[in-house]
Residue, then its C-alpha position, 0 to 999 in steps of 0.5 A: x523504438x530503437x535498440x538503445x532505447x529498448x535497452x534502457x527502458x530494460x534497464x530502468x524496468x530491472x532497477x524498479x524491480x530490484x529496488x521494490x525488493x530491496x524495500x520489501x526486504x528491508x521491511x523483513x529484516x526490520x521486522x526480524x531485527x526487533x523481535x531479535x529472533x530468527x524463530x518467530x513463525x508469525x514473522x516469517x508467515x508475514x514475510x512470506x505473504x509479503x514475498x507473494x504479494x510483491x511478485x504479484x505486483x511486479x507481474x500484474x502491475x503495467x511496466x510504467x507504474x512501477x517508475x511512477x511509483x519509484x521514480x522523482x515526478x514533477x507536479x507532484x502535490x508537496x503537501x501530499x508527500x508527508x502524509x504519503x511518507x507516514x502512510x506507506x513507511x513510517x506507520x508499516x515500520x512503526x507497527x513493524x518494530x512494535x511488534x517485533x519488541x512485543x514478541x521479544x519482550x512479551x508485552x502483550x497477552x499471548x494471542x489465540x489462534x482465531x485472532x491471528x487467523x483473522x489478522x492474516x486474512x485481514x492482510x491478505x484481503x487487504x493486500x489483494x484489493x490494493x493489487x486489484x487497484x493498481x492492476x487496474x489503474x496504470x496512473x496508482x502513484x504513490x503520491x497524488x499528482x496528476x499524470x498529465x505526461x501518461x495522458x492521465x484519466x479517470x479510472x471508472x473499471x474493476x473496483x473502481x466501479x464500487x468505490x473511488x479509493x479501492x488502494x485506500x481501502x485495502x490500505x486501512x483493511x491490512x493495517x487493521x489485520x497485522x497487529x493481530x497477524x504479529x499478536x501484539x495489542x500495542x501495534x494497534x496503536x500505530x495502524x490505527x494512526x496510520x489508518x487516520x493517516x488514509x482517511x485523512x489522504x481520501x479526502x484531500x486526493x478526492x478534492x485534487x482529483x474533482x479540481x484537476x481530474x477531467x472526468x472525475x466529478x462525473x465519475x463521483x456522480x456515478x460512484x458515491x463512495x469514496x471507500x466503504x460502498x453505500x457507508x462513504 
């Protein structure tokens, strides 16, 4: 690799890293925004967690992934671009802004400990799967496309030898548990149509992947579930 090219691939390196910041950032202070406080501990508790798990990822995760997930691809599945959208930014920023008016306006009946303790476990497990997952697989895009320019294949290692979505799962796992980390009930609401929103992605990215995917409908012979071990 030349200088020059080793220079660029720096460069693109940093951007991606600034920009995932820039996103999570972004988040927090939508999140912040709408509780309209700067004192909210359940806030900044979550924004903390946020903070570490996207460090995490940055050094965990293969350099490459970071511009799969960023980055413009072609051979990308359009009908999968919507649902992706809904997935990974409508439904967290709904949640979010709910919340946040909930803690601001008082809507909900206050939450005790043990429910917010369990929220913020069901985020942190969840959040660790979905590091897990993309440690582990290299080709984690954000939408679903075959990689066939990163010699994509199929990933059978780490959890995937449980389940064939382990991104989903810990996806669906942190939905459920932040409403109840920000202790608000109407939150509810929007992660669990994000929530359907997975479900919904499983099942048409499984039928891409057994079309498109040399070796995955060997792997599904081997590995029955698609998010809940030995339930489907």
């Amino acid at each position: 690799m030349t200088e020059i090219e080793n220079n660029l691939k720096w460069k693109l390196r940093l951007r991606n890293i600034v920009l995932t910041f820039l996103a999570t950032f972004i988040f927090i202070a939508i999140l912040f925004i709408a509780a309209g406080s700067m004192t909210w501990i359940n806030g900044w508790v979550l924004a903390l967690i946020m903070l570490a798990g996207y460090v995490s990822g940055v050094v965990l995760v293969d350099p490459g992934l970071l511009e799969e997930r960023i980055g413009i691809k072609s051979s990308l599945k359009r009908e999968d671009v919507l649902f992706a959208i809904m997935m990974g930014r409508f439904g967290p920023l709904s949640t979010f802004i709910i919340a946040g008016l909930d803690f601001r306006f008082g809507w909900s009946v206050p939450f005790t400990v043990v429910p917010v303790v369990v929220g913020f476990g069901f985020f942190i497990i969840g959040f660790v799967i979905t590091l897990w997952a993309m440690k582990e697989n290299r080709f984690f895009s954000s939408v679903v496309r075959i990689q066939k320019e990163r010699g994509h294949y199929t990933i059978t290692s780490g959890p995937y030898r449980l389940v064939r979505h382990p991104g989903y799962l810990g996806s669906i796992i942190y939905m459920l548990g932040l409403p109840f980390a920000l202790a608000s009930y109407w939150a509810i609401i929007p992660a669990i149509a994000t929530n359907i929103i997975a479900v919904i992605r499983t099942v048409l990215e499984d039928r891409t992947l057994k079309r498109e995917l040399e070796g995955y409908k060997t792997y599904v012979a081997r590995v029955k579930s698609r998010l809940l071990p030995g339930v489907w």
